[in-house]
C-alpha positions as CSV (number, residue, x, y, z in Angstrom):
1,X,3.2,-2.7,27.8
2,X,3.1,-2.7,24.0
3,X,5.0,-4.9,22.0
4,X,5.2,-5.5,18.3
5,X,7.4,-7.1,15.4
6,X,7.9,-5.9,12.3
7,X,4.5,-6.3,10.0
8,X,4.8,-9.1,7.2
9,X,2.7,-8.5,3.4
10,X,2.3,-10.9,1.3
11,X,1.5,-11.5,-2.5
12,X,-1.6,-11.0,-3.7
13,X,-4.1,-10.3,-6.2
14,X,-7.4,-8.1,-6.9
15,X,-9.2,-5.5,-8.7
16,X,-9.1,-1.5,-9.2
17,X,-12.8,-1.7,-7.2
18,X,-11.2,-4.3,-4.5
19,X,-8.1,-4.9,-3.2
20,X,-6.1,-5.4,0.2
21,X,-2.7,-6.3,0.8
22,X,-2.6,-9.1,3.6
23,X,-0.6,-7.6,6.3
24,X,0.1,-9.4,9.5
25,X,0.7,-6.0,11.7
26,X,2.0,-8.2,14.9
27,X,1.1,-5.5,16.9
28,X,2.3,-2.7,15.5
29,X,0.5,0.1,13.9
30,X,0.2,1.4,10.5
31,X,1.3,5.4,9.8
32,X,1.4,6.4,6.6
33,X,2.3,5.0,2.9
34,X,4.2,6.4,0.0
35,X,3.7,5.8,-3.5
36,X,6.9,5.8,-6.4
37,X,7.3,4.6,-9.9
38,X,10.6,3.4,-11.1
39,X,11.9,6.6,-12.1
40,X,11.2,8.3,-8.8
41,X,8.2,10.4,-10.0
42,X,5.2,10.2,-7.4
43,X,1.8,8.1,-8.0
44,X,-1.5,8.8,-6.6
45,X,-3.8,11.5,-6.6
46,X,-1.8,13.2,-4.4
47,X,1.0,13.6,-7.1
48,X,2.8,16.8,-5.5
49,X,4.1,14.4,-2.4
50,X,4.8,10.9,-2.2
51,X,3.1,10.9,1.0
52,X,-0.5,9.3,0.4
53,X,-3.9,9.9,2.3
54,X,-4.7,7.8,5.2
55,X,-8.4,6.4,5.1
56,X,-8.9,8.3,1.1
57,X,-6.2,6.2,-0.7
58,X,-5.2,3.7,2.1
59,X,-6.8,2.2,5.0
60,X,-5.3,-0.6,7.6
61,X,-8.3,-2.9,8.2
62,X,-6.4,-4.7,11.8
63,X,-9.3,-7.2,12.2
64,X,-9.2,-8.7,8.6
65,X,-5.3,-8.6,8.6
66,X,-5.1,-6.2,5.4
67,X,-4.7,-2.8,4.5
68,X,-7.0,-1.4,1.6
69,X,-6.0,0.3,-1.3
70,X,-8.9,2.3,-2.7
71,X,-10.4,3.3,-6.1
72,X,-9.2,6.5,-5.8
73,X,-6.2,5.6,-5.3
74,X,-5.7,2.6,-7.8
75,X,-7.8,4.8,-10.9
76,X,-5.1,7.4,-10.9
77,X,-2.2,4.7,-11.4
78,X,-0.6,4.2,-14.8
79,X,-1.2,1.5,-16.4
80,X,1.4,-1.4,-16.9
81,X,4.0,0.6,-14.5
82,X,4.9,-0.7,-11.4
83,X,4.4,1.6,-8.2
84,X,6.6,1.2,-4.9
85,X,4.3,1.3,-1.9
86,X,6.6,2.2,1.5
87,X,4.6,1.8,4.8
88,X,5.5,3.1,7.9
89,X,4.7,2.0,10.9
90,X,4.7,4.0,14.1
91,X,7.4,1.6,15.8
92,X,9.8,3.3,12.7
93,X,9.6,0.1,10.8
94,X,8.9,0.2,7.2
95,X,7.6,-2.6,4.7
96,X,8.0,-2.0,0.5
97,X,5.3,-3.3,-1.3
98,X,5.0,-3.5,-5.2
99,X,1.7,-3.0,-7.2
100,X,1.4,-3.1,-11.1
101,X,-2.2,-2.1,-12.4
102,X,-2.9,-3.7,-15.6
103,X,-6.9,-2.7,-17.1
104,X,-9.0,-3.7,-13.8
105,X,-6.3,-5.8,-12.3
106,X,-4.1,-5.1,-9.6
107,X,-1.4,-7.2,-9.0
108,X,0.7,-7.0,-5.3
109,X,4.0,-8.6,-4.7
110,X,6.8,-8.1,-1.7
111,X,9.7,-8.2,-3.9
């Protein structure tokens, strides 16, 4: 038997070179992620889809409780804008996260 809840983020902060969301998964099991502006336009370097990745730009680490968001992904973010992060999970749940890059600095909030 699996079981799960829905995964909880939290705030955080980091650098273009290093940072992870802290994400308590609670047994469930991260899919994929998509990346927004504002305006509805797609970030990333996968700017044709909204639809991120796995392991290039984004990467669940289960045993440190975060999920990584690479270089490659952060370096390709405009500056000062914030991004909408959408995770899904395989149970269908979904958590929105909010990142705004400003220089090296990444800032991640929930709301």
């Amino acid at each position: 038997m699996i079981t799960y809840d829905t995964p909880v983020q939290s705030n955080t902060t980091g650098t273009t070179a290093s940072f992870r969301i802290p994400t308590q998964f609670q047994g469930d099991v991260l899919a994929t992620m998509q990346a927004t502006y504002a305006d509805g336009s797609n970030a990333g370097p996968t700017s044709w889809t909204p639809y991120q990745q796995f392991n290039t730009t984004f990467a669940p680490d289960y045993a440190k409780k975060t999920i990584r968001l690479t270089p490659d992904f952060l370096n390709t973010v405009k500056d000062n804008t914030p991004v909408k992060l959408t995770f899904h999970f395989w149970s269908g749940a979904t958590t929105t996260y909010h990142i705004t890059k400003s220089g090296g600095t990444v800032t991640g909030t929930t709301s």
